[in-house]
N, C-alpha and C positions, 0 to 999 in steps of 0.2 A: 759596257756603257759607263760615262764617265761620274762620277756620283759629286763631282766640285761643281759647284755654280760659280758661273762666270757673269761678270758685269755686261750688262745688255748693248749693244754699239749701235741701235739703230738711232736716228736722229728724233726720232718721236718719243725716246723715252726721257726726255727730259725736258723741263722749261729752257726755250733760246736763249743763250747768254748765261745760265745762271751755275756756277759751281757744288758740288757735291762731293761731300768729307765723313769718312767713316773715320772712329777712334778705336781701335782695340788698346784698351787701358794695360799698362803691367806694373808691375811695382817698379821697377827698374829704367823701364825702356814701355815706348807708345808705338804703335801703329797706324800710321797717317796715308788714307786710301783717299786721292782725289779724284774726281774726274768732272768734264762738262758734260757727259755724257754720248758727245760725237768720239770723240777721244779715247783710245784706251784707257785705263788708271793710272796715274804715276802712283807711287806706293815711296813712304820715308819712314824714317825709324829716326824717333827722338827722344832726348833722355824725358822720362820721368817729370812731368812738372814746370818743363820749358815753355812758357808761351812767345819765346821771342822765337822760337825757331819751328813752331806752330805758326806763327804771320809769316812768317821766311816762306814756308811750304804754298801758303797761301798764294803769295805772291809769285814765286816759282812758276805754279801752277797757272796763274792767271796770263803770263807772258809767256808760256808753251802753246797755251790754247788761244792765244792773240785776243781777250777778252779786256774788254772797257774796266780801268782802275774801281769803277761803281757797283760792277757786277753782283748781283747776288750769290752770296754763300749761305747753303745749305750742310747742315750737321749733325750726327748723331752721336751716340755713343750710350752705352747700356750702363743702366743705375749699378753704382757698386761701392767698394769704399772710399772712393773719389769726392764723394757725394755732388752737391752743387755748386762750387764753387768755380770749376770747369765752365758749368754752363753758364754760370752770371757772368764770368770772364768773354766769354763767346759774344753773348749779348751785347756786353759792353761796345765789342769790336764789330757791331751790326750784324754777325754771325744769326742766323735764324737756324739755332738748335733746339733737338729735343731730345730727351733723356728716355732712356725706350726699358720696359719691363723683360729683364732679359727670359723669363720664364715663359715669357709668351712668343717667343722668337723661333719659327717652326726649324724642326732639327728635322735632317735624313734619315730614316727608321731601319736602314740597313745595319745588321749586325755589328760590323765594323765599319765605320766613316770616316774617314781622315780629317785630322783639326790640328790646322795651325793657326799665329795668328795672319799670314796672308789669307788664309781659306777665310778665317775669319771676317778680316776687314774690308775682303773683295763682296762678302755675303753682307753684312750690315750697306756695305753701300750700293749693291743690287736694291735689296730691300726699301733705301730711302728711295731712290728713283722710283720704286713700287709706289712706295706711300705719297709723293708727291704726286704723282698720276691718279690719285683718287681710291687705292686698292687699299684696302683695311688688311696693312698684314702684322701688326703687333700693337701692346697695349702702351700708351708712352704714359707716363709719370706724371704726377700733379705737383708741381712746384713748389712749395712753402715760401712763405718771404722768410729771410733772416730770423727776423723776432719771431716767425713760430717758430722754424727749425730750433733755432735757441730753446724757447720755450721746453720741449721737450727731452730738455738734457735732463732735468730732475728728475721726473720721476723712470727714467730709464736706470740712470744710477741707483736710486733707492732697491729698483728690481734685481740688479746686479747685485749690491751689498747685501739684501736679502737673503740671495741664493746662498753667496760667501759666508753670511754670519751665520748659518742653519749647517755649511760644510764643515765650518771649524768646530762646530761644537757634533756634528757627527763624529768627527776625526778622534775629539778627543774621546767623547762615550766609547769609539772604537777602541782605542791604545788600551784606556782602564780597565776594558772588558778582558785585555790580554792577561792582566793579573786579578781575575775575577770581583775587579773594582766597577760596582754597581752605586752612584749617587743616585741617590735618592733627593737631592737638590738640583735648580737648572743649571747646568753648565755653563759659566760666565754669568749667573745669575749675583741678586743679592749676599746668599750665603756661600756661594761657590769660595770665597778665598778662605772661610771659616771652614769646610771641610774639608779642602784640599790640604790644610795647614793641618788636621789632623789625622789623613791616609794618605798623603802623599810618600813619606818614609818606607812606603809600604813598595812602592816602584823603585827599579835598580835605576843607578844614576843618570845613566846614558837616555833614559825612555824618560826620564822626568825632566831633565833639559828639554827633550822636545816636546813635552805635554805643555811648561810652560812659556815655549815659545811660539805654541800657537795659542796658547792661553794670550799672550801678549798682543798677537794677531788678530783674535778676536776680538780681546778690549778696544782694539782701536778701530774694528769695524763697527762694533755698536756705539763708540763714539759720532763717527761719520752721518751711521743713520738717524741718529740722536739730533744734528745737527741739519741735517735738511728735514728732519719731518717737522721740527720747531721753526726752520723759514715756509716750507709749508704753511704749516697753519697758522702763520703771523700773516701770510697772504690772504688767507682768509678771512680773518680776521679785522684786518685793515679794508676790506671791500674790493680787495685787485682783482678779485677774480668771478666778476658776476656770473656767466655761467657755472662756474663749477659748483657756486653757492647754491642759483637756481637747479640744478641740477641735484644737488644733495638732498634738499628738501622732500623730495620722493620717498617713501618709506622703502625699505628693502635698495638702496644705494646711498653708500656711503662718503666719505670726504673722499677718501683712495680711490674708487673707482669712477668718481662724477670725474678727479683729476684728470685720469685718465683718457677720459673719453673724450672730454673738450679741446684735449691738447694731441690728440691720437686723429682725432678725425672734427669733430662737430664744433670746433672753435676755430679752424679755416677754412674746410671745406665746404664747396656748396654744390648741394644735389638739387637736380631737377626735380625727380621723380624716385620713389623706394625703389626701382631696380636699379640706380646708381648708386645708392647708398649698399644694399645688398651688395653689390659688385666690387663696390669698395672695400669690403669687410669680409670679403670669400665666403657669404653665406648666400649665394645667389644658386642654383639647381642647376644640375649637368645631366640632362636628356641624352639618352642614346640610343635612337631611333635611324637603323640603319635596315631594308630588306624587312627578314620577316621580324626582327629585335627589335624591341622596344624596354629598354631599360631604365631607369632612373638613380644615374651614377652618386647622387649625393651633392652634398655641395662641392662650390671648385674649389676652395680654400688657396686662394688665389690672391686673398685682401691681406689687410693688416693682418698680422696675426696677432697682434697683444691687442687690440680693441677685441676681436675675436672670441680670445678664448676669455676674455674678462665678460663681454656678454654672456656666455654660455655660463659660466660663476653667477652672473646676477643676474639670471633665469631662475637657478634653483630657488634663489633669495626670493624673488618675486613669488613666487610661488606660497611660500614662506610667511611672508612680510603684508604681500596683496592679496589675499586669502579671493575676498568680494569682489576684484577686478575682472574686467571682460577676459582680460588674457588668461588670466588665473581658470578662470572657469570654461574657455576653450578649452584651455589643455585639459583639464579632467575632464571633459565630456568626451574628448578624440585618444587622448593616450592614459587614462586614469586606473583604468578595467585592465589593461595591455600588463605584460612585464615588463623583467629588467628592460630588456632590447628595445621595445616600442618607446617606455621611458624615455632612453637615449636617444632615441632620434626624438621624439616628440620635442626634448628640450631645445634639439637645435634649432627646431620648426618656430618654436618660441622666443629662440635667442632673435631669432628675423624678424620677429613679430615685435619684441619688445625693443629692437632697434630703431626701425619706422617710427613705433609711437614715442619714445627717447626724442626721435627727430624732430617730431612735428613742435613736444612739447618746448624747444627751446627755440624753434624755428617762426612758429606761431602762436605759441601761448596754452595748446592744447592738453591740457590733462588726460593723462591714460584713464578710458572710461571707466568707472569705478575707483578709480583707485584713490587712496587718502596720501594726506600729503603730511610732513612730522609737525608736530604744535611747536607755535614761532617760541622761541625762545625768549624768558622773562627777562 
């Protein structure tokens, strides 16, 4: 049996008249699957980036299939490093695309599967004709405007240079440790030039060129971070940023994680209901209730993952911080008596709990029940 999916060719699987385009992205070269549906696929291959020869295909396609110049075109193509600018462009061109989660994209469960990008492109545009017929078969993407996506460059950076300036100063503790060189001062710290200037002599030449050239490395990462977390907090400062303000306020969340959060999720997006917000944030529960099993897989960890695991951070805090709040006092009545393990999960039970209420409070004004807010500043 043949395990490739093929594009469906009956005349019902598609809206009359209307076109349908898969993109398998590459860094070099794209994948361009059309069809109207009656039609076999015609299938091209374009460099990398071309949209003049993405309308070419377009068009192509439109005079094979004898379809009206107004036709509707339908689009997909799976979020990756491309990001959006693909899809504004499509937009632009009347294109009705959507940007599809590629995690949620059902794979063949046979051992070995064959994957090219035909299999590919032929499979994402099987899929669209799915999804335009009404059939739920993957999660598509929440679009940001510009100014958030922008938005979100800051503190992604800070996260990155964080990591970097914590590696170089591993690296060096590492090297020094070779010739039993133990500071006793921070590494790139205050006094770090003042001790290095008097154990340094102590390292053979070759390994202290390289101490001070990641020594160099470092200085000009904590420079960097020095330098957005001071536009940072002139942002806040200046009033730019009312939620994240509102959101600070909260005892047990800070300036860094309120940023977060407003710019990650709760400063563009808008939920109906906590199980869209749970969904968004992969803290939503995974049933698996099949025959005589019944299990409870955990959550799907499916969302954001840095709003994510910054909740599950400012659980503990709450904890901490909200001692008297209703949440605080859920969790030690259900997981308090428990160990380590219950612990652990309890918090994640809490991280979902303290999301919703997170939500409502800037969505609606509502205070997490019990909980105190920090004394306004003189």
């Amino acid at each position: 049996m043949s395990t490739t999916q093929t594009v469906p060719q009956g005349k019902d699987t598609a809206i009359a008249g209307d076109l349908h385009m898969s993109f398998e992205l590459g860094d070099k070269s794209w994948k361009v699957t059309v069809s109207d549906g009656r039609h076999g696929p015609s299938r091209y291959n374009v460099d990398a980036g071309d949209t003049a020869a993405v309308a070419h295909c377009i068009d192509k396609v439109r005079e094979r299939c004898k379809l009206e110049p107004q036709a509707k075109v339908h689009s997909c193509y799976e979020a990756g490093r491309d990001g959006w600018w693909l899809h504004r462009w499509l937009i632009e061109q009347g294109v009705d695309n959507i940007v599809v989660d590629s995690s949620s994209i059902e794979v063949n469960r046979h051992a070995r599967r064959a994957k090219t990008d035909r299999i590919d492109g032929d499979k994402l545009l099987a899929m669209l004709l799915r999804h335009h017929r009404g059939e739920r078969v993957w999660s598509v993407v929440h679009e940001p405007t510009p100014e958030d996506e922008d938005a979100r460059r800051m503190h992604r950076e800070l996260a990155r240079l964080t990591q970097e300036r914590t590696s170089h100063m591993n690296r060096i503790g590492s090297l020094l440790v070779l010739h039993n060189l133990r500071p006793h001062v921070i590494i790139g710290g205050r006094d770090w030039a003042r001790w290095w200037a008097r154990h340094g002599e102590q390292v053979p030449p070759v390994l202290r060129a390289e101490i001070e050239r990641e020594s160099a490395r470092l200085a000009l990462v904590k420079q960097q971070v020095k330098v957005l977390e001071t536009e940072r907090r002139q942002e806040l400062t200046d009033g730019k940023q009312p939620l994240v303000a509102q959101l600070a306020q909260l005892r047990a969340i800070g300036p860094r994680g309120a940023w977060v959060l407003v710019k990650e999720v709760f400063g563009w997006r808008r939920f109906a209901n906590r199980r869209e917000l749970a969904g968004c944030l992969g803290l939503a529960p995974t049933p698996y209730d099949s025959g005589g099993s019944q299990i409870e897989q955990g959550i799907s960890k499916a969302g954001n993952k840095r709003a994510r695991t910054l909740l599950v951070e400012l659980a503990w805090s709450w904890l901490r911080y909200q001692p008297d709040s209703a949440l605080s006092q859920w969790f030690n009545r259900r997981f308090g008596a428990g160990g380590k393990r219950m612990r652990r999960i309890g918090i994640v039970a809490l991280a979902r709990k303290l999301a919703i209420a997170l939500w409502r409070y800037l969505q609606y004004g509502e205070i997490p029940a019990g909980a105190s807010l920090k004394p306004a500043a003189a």
